[in-house]
N, C-alpha and C positions, 0 to 999 in steps of 0.2 A: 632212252628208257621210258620216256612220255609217252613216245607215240608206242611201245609195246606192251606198257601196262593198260592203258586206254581202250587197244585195241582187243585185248585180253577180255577188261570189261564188256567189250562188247558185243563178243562170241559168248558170252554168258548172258547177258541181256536177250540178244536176237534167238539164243537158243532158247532160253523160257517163253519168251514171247511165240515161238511155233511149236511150242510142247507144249502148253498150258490152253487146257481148252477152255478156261473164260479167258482170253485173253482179246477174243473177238479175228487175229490173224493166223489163229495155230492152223497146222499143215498148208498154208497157203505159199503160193511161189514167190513171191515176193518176202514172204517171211526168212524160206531157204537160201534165195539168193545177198539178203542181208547177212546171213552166216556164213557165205562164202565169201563174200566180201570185207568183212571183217577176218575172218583168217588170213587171206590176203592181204591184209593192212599189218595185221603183227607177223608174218614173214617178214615184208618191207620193214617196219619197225626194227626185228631182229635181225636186219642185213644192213639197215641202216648204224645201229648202233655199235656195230664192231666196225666201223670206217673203210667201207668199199673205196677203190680207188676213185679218182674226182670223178670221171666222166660218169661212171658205173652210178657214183652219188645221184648226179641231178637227175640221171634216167629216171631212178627211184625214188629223188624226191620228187618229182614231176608226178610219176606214178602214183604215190601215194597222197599229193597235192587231190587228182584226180577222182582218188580213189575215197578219201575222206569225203570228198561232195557228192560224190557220187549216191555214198552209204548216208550222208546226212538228207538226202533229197528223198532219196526209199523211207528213212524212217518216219521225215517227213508226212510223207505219202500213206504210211503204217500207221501213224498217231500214236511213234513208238517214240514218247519224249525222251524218254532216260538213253534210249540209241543215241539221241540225237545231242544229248550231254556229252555222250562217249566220242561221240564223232569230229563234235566241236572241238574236245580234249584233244583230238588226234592230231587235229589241225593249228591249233596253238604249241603244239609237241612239234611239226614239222618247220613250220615259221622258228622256234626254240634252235632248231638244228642249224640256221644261216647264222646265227648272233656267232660273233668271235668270243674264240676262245681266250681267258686273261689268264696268264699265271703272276703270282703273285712275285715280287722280285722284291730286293732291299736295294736301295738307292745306289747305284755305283757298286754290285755284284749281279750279273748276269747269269 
């Protein structure tokens, strides 16, 4: 859910950043391909988060591993910090996804 709300934010982020003409990157290619890439990341987010099967998982998460740095290094590159907030978030979202799962149990009931 991390990584889809983050990556949500930052289809709204990179889309004002190339609509907005003081924004110093609007219509540029770099700008568009940050919004492709970020849709890309909350796909993965939303395929991640209804539980693909294992192997399915790490292709994705790998992907999205990839794909968070990828989009952090363009925003980078943009001078587009609040991207690069989103990005970070994405990537703290996907490391989130390895930690085990605990359910809570009462001592000697399974």
């Amino acid at each position: 859910m991390i990584v889809l709300l983050a990556a949500i934010v930052g289809i709204a982020v990179s889309a004002y950043n190339f609509l907005a003409p003081l924004t110093g990157i609007n219509g540029t290619p770099g700008a568009l391909l940050v919004i492709v890439s970020s849709i890309l990341l909350a796909v993965d987010g939303l395929i991640l988060w209804f539980g693909p099967p294992r192997a399915l998982f790490w292709i994705l998460w790998v992907l999205g591993i990839l794909g968070a740095l990828g989009t952090f290094t363009a925003a980078w590159f943009l001078h587009a910090w609040w991207l690069m907030a989103a990005s970070a978030v994405v990537l703290a979202g996907l490391l989130v996804t390895l930690l085990p799962v605990r359910t809570a149990s009462i001592k000697g009931h399974n």
